[in-house]
C-alpha positions as CSV (number, residue, x, y, z in Angstrom):
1,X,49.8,41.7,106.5
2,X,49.5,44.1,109.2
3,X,52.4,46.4,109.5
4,X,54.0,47.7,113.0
5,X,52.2,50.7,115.1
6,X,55.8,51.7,116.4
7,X,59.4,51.0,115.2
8,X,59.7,49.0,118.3
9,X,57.4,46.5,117.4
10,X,59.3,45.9,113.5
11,X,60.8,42.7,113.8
12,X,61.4,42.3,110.1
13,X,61.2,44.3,107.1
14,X,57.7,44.0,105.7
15,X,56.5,45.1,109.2
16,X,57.2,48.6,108.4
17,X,55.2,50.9,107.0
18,X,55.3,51.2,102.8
19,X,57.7,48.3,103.0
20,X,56.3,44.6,100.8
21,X,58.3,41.8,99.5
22,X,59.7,43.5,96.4
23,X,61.4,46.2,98.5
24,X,62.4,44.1,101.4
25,X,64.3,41.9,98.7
26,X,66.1,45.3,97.1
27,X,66.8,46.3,100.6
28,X,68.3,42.5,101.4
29,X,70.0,42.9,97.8
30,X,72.1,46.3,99.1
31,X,72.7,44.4,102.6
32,X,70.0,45.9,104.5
33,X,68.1,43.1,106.2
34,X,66.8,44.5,110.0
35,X,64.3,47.1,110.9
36,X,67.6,48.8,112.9
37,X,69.6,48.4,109.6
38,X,66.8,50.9,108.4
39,X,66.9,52.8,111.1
40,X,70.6,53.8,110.5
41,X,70.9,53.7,106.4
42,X,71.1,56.9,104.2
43,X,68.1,56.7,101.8
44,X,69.9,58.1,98.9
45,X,72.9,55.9,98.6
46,X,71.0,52.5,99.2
47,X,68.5,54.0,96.4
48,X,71.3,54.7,94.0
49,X,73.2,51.3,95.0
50,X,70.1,49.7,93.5
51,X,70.8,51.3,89.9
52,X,70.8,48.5,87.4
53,X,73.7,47.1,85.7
54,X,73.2,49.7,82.9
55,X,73.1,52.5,85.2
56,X,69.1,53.2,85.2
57,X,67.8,54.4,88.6
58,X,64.4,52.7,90.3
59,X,61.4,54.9,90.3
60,X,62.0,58.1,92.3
61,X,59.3,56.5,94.6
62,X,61.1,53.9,95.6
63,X,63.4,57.1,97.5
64,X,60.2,58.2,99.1
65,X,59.7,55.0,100.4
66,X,62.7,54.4,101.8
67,X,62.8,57.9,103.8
68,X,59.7,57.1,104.6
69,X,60.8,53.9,106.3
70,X,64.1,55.3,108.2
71,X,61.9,58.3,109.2
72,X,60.0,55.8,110.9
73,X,62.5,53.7,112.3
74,X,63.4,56.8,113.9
75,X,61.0,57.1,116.0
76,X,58.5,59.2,113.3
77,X,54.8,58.6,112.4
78,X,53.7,55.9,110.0
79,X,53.3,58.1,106.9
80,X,52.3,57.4,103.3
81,X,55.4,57.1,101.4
82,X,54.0,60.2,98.8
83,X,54.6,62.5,101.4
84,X,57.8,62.3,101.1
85,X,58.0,63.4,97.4
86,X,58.8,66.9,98.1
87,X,61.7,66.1,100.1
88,X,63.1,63.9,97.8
89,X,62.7,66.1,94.6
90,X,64.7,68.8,96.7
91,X,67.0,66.4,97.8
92,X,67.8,64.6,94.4
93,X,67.8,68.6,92.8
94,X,70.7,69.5,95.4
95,X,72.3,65.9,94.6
96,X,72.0,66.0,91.0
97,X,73.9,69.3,90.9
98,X,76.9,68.5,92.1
């Protein structure tokens, strides 16, 4: 499925970049079901609102992928969602501190 060139042209989920079914189902699972609901959700708190019942976490990737998509809804590039791992190992460091 070919995936939008521009946020403007994401109509649903899965037309974003590094978003499929299985994601676009957590996302609808956490109440974020638009492209704009992307566009305006903090990575970090819908990816630790999907933590199972038991308390275990998704992979970390799934957090790259999900800054990768609001980074795009933003008006960003379509990136892989890997290149985002950096970010996300400072950002969980700084979050896990606390």
């Amino acid at each position: 499925m070919p995936k939008a060139e521009t946020a403007a042209f994401a109509k649903v989920l899965t037309d974003i970049p590094n978003i499929g079914t299985s994601i676009a189902q957590d996302l609808h699972s956490v109440g974020i079901n638009t492209p704009a609901d992307v566009a305006h959700m903090d990575p970090l708190a819908v990816f630790e609102a999907l933590r199972t019942p038991m308390g275990h976490r998704h992979d970390p990737c799934v957090l790259d992928t999900f800054m990768a998509a609001k980074k795009f809804m933003n008006g960003g590039p379509r990136q892989p969602w890997w290149d985002f791992t950096a970010e996300r190992k400072a950002l969980l460091a700084k979050h896990d501190r606390r």
